[in-house]
C-alpha positions, 0 to 999 in steps of 0.5 A: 612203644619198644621193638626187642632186639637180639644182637651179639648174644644179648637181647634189649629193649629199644624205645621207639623214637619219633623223627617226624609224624610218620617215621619212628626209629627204636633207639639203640644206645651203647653208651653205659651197657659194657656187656652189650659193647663187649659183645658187639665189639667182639662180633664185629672183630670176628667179622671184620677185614684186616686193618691197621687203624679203626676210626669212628664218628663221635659220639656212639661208636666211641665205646665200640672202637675202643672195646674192638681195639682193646680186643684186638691189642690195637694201641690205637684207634682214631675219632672224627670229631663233631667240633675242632679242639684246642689241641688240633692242628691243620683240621680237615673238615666234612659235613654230614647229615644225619637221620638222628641229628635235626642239623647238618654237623661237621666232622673234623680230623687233625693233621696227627690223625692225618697224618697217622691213616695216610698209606693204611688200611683204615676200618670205619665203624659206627654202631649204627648205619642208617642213610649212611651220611655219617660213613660218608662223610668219615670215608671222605676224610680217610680219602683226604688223608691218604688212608685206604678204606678197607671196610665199613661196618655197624652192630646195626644195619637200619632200614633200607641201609640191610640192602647195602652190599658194601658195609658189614654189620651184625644185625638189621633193626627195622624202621616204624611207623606212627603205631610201632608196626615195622614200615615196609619199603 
């Protein structure tokens, strides 16, 4: 089963995925389509509120913060990381829940990104918003840095999260049942 969808321009087939017997959602994946990022980097720009850093939650939104800062001549652009690294110094740290990850994780900053957001206006973005765990937990770690979220954004917006008055996104994507019809609310 696949759900089509069309988003910044281009149309894609989204496999549809299981996360428990009665809620499936259609896989959307950035990863190795350099168009679609493009497209979607350039929508959300022409979209998105004035800024001084961008920051993302690893993995997927990786390419997309890239592409917007590269877009933008931003030379820099910030992840939260899904495990501490050897390089990091003073972590801070948050834990997530996430509809497409079966365990809570955590997410990590450093002391240099820390210290990189304090007293600027940091733009959260992901590729897609969900239940909205993952922005959470990214926007309480900008707070703990002393950054100022000035906006939150996704390409997608899924499920119930199309409701949510406080993130930007370029498109909605449906959430399914058993037999690949769209679930109601």
């Amino acid at each position: 089963m696949h759900y089509e969808i069309q988003v910044a321009g281009l149309t894609r087939q989204l496999p549809l995925c299981a996360v428990n017997e009665e809620l499936y959602i259609a896989a959307f994946v950035i990863f190795g389509d350099v168009e679609l990022t493009i497209a979607c980097a350039k929508g959300l720009n022409a979209i998105a509120p004035d800024h001084d850093v961008i920051i993302t939650a690893e993995s997927k939104g990786i390419p997309l913060v890239y592409e917007m800062a590269r877009q933008n001549r931003e030379n820099r652009y910030l992840i939260a990381r899904k495990a501490p690294k050897l390089y990091m110094r003073n972590v801070f740290s948050t834990e997530v829940t996430s509809i497409t990850t079966v365990n809570r994780q955590m997410l990590f900053i450093d002391q240099n990104d820390a210290d990189y957001m304090r007293g600027r206006r940091v733009l959260i973005v992901d590729d897609v918003i969900s239940t909205g765990e993952s922005l959470k937990a990214v926007e309480k770690l900008v707070n703990e840095a002393g950054g100022t979220v000035v906006g939150k954004m996704a390409i997608l917006a899924e499920g119930a999260a199309r409701e949510r008055e406080d993130i930007l996104f370029l498109q909605t994507l449906p959430v399914f049942n058993a037999d690949g019809t769209v679930k109601e609310n």
